[in-house]
C-alpha positions in Angstrom: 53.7 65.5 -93.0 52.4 66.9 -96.3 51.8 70.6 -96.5 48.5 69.6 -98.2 47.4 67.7 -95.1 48.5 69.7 -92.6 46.3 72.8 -94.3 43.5 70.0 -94.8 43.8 69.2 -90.8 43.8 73.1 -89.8 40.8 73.5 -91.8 39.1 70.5 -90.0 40.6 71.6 -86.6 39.2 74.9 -87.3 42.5 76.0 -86.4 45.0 79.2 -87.3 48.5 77.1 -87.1 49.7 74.0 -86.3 51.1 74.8 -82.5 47.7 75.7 -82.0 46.3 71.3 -82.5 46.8 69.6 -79.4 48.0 65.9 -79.6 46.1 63.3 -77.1 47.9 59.6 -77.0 46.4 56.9 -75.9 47.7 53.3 -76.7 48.6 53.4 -80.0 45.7 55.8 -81.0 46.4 59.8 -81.3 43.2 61.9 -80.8 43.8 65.6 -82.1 41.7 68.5 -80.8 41.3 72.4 -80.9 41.0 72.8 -77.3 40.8 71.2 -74.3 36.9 71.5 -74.3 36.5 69.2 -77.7 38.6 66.9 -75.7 36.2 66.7 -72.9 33.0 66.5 -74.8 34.5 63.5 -77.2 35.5 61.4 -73.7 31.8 62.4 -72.1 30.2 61.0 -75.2 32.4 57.7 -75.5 32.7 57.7 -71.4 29.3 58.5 -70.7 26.1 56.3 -71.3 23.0 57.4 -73.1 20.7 58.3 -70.5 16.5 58.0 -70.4 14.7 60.6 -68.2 13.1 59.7 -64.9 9.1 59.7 -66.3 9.8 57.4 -69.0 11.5 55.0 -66.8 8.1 55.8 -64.5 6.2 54.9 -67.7 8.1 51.5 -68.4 7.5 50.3 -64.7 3.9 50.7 -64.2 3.4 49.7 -68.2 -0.3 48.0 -68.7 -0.4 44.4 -70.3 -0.6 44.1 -74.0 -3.6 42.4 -75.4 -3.6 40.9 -79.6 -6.2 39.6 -80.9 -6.1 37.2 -83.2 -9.4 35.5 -85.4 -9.9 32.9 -87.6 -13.4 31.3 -89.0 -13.6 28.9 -86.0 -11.7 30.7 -82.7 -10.8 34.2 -81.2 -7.4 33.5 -79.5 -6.8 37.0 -77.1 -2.8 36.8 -76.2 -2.3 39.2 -72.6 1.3 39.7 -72.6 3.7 42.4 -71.0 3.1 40.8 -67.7 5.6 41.8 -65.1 4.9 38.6 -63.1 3.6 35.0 -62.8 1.5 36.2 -60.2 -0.3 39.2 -62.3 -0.6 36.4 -65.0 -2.6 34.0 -62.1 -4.6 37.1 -61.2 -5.5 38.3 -64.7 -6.5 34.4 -65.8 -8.3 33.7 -62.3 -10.6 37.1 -63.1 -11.6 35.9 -66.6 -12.3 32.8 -65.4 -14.6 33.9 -62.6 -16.3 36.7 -64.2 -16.6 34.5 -67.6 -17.6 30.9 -65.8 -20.9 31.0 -67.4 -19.4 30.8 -71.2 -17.1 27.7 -70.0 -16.2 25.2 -71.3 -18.0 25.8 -75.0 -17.2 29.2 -75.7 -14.0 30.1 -73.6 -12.7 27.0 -74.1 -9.6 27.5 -71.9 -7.4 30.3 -70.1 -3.3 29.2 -70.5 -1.1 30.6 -68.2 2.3 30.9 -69.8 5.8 31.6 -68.5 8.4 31.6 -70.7 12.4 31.5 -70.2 15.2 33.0 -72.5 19.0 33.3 -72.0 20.6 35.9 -72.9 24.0 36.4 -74.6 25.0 38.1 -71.1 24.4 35.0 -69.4 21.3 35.6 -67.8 18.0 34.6 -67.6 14.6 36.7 -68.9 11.2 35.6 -68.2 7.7 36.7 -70.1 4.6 35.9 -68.7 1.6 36.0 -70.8 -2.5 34.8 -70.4 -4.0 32.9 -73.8 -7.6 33.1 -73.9 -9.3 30.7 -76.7 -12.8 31.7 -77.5 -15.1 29.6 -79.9 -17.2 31.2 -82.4 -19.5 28.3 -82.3 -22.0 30.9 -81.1 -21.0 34.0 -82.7 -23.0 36.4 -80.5 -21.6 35.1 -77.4 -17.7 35.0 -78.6 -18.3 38.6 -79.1 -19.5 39.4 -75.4 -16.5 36.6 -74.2 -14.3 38.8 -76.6 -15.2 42.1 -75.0 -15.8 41.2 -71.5 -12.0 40.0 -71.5 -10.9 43.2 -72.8 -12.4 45.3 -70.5 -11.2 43.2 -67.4 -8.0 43.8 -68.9 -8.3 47.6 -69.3 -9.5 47.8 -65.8 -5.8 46.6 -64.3 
């Protein structure tokens, strides 16, 4: 080795002499270290996942359904999503449809039920449930009541 790179590897080491570096083989790769302690920490952070504390994990399992809104001139299409399962999607689209019969079939026009599936690179399977409401602005005043009626039985869950 080069003088010039041995001084430049003290000086990264943080390290007095060369006896002092400690040499770590594995395979064909050499890991070189001040102590046994930066050792340790470098293996915990390649060895050791990235972790997510216990109230966010809390906060992603009792998550509340998403609701987009989206208008044009003629419809208001409300898009429910971030449903944990087909059965929460029945349940949300079997309230609206009760609570909202009187507005059917001219102004809510129709309630979809939607279950999608995905693969994933892993192999598996994911599924996403979401509830479509279609509203008709044929009667402004009352696709506005449809419109927050929906939201609020939403909120409610």
């Amino acid at each position: 080795m080069s003088e010039e790179f041995v001084k430049y590897l003290l000086q990264i080491l943080n390290v007095n002499s060369i006896s002092d570096v400690r040499v770590y083989l594995l395979g064909n790769v050499i890991i070189l270290a001040k102590d046994r302690e930066d050792i340790l920490s470098v293996f915990r952070a390649i060895g050791e996942p990235p972790y997510v504390p216990m109230d966010k994990v809390k906060d992603l399992w009792s998550r509340k359904p998403s609701i987009s809104i989206i208008e044009n001139d003629k419809y208001i299409d409300i898009i429910v999503s971030d449903l944990v399962s087909l059965e929460q999607a029945y349940l949300i689209a079997n309230l609206i449809c009760s609570r909202l019969m009187n507005y059917m079939p001219f102004i809510l026009e129709k309630i979809d039920v939607i279950t999608t599936f995905r693969s994933s690179e892993d192999g598996g399977i994911f599924q996403r449930f979401q509830v479509i409401c279609k509203i008709s602005k044929i009667n402004p005043e009352d696709a506005n009541i449809c419109k927050k009626k929906i939201i609020e039985i939403i909120e409610k869950l």
